[in-house]
RORO-385428 format. One record per residue: residue number from 1; x, y, z of N, C-alpha, C in turn. Coordinates in Angstrom, 1 decimal, padded with zeros to 4 digits. Layout:
REM RORO-385428
   seq       nx       ny       nz      cax      cay      caz       cx       cy       cz
   NUM        X        Y        Z        X        Y        Z        X        Y        Z
...
This chain:
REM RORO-385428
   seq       nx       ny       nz      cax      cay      caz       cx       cy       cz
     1    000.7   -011.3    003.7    000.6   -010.0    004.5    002.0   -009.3    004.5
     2    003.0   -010.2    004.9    004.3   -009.5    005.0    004.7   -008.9    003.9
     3    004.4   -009.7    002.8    005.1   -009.1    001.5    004.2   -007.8    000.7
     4    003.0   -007.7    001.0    002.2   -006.4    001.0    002.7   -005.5    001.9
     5    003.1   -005.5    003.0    003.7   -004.6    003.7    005.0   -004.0    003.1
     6    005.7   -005.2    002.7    007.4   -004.6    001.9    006.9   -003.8    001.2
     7    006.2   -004.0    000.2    006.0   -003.2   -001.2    004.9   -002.1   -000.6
     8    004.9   -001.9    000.0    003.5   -000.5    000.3    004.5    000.9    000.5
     9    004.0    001.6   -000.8    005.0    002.7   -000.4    004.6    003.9    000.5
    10    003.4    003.6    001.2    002.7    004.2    002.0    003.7    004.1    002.9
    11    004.1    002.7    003.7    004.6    002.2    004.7    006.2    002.9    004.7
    12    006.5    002.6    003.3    008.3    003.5    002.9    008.2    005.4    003.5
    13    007.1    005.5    002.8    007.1    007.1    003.5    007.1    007.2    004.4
    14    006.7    006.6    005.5    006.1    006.4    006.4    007.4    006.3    007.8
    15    008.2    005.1    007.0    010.0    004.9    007.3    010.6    005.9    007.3
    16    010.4    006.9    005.8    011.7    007.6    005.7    011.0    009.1    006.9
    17    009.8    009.3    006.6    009.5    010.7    007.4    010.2    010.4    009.1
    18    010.0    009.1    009.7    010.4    009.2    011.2    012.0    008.4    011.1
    19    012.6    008.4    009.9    014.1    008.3    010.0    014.5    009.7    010.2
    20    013.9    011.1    009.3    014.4    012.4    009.3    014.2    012.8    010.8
    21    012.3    012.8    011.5    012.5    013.1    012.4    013.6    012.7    013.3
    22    013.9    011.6    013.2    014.4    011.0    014.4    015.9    011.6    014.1
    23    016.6    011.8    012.7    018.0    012.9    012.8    017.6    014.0    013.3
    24    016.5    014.7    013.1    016.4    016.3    013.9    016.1    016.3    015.0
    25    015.7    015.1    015.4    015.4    015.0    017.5    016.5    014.9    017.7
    26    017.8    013.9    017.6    018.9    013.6    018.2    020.4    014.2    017.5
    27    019.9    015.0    016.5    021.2    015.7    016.2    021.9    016.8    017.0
    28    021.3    017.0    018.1    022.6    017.8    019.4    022.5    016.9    020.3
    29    022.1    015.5    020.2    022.9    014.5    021.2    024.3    013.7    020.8
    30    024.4    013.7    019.4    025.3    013.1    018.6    026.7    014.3    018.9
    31    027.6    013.6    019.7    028.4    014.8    019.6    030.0    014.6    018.8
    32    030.0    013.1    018.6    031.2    012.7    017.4    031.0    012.4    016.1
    33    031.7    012.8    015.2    031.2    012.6    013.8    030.7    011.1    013.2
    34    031.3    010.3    014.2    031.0    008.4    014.2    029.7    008.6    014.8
    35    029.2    009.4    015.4    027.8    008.9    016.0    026.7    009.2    015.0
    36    026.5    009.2    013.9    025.9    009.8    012.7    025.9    008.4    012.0
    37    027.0    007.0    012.1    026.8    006.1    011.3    025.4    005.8    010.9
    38    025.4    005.3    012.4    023.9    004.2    012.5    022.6    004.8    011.9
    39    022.6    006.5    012.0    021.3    007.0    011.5    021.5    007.1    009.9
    40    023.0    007.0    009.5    023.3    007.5    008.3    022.9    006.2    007.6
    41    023.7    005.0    008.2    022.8    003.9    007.7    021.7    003.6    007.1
    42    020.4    003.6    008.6    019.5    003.9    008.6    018.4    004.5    007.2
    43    019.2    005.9    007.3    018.4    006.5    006.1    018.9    005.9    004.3
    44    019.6    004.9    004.6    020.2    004.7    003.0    019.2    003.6    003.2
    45    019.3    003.1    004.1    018.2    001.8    003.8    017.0    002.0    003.1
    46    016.5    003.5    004.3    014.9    003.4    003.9    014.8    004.1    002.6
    47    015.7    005.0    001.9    016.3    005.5    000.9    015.6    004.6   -000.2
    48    016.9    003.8   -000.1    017.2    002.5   -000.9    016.1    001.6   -001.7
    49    015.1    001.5   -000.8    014.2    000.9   -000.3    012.8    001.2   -000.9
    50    012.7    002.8   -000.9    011.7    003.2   -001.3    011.8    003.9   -003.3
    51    013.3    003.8   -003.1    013.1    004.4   -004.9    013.0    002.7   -005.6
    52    013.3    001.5   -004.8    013.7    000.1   -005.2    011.7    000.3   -005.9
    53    011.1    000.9   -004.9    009.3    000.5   -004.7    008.9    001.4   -005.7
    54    010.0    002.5   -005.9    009.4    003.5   -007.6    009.9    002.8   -009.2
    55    011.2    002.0   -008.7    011.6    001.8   -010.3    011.3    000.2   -010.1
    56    010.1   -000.5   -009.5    010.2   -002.3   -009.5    009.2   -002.2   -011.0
    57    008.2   -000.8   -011.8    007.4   -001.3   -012.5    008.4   -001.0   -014.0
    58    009.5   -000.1   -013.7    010.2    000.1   -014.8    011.1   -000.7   -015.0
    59    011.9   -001.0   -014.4    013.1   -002.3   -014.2    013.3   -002.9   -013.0
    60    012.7   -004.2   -013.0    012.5   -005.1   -012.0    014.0   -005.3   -011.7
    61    015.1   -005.5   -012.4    016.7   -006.1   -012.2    017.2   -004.9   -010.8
    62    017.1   -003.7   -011.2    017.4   -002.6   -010.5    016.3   -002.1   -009.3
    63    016.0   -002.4   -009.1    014.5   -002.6   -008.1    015.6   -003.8   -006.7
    64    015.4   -005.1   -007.4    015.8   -006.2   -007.0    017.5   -005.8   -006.4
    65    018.2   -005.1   -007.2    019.5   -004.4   -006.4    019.0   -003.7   -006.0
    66    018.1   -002.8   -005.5    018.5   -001.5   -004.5    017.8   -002.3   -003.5
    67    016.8   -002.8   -003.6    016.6   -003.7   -001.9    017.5   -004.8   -002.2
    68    018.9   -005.1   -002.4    019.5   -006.1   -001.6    020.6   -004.5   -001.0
    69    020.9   -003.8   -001.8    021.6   -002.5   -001.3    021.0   -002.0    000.3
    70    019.6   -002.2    000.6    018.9   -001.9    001.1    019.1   -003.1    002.7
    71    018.8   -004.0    002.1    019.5   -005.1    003.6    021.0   -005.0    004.1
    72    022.0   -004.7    003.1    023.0   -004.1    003.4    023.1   -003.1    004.2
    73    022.6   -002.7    004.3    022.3   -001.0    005.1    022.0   -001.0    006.2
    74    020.9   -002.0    006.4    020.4   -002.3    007.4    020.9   -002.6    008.7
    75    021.9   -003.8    008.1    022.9   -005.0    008.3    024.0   -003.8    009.4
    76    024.5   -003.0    008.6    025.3   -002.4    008.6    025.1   -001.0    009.6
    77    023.6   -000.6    009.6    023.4    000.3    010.5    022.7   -001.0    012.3
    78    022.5   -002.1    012.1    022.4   -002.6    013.3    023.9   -002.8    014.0
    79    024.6   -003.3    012.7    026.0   -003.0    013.4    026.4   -001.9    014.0
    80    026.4   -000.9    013.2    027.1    000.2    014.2    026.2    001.1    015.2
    81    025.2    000.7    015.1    024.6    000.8    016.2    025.2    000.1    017.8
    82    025.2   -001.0    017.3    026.1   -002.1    018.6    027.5   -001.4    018.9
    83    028.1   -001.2    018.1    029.3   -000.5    018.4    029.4    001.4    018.7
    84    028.0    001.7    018.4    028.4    002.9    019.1    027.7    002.7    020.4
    85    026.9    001.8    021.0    026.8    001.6    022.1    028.0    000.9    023.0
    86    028.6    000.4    022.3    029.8   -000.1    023.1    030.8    001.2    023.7
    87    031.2    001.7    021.9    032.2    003.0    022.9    031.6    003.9    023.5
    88    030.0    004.2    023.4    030.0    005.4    024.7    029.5    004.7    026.0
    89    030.1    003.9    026.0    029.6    003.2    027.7    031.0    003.6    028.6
């Protein structure tokens, strides 16, 4: 079940449409140019993620790098998420 969910590119669209919404709801809350990581993150992931789910039938090797590019991202927007909660406290 899990791994039909990864690969559904229903589910990817689905990621990237409420990653944009969610930059156009909170882009006049963001008031420093560091507050943009975490979503910028964010969108490379689901990015990442969903062209990995267009090129897995053409080249499996490159598929297999953009979702580990893709956990990277992830990785990296949970982090600065944590730390932009830290400096605006």
């Amino acid at each position: 079940m899990k791994n039909k969910l990864l690969k559904s590119k229903a589910i990817a669209w689905c990621a990237m449409i409420l990653i944009m919404a969610v930059i156009v709801m909170t882009f006049s809350l963001r008031t420093e140019w560091w507050c943009f990581a975490d979503i910028f993150f964010a969108f490379m992931m689901v990015f990442c993620h969903l062209i990995a789910l267009y090129l897995m039938k053409f080249n499996s090797y490159a598929s297999r790098k953009l979702d580990t590019m893709a956990m990277v991202f992830a990785i990296l927007a949970v982090v600065s998420l944590i730390v932009e909660y830290i400096l605006l406290l």
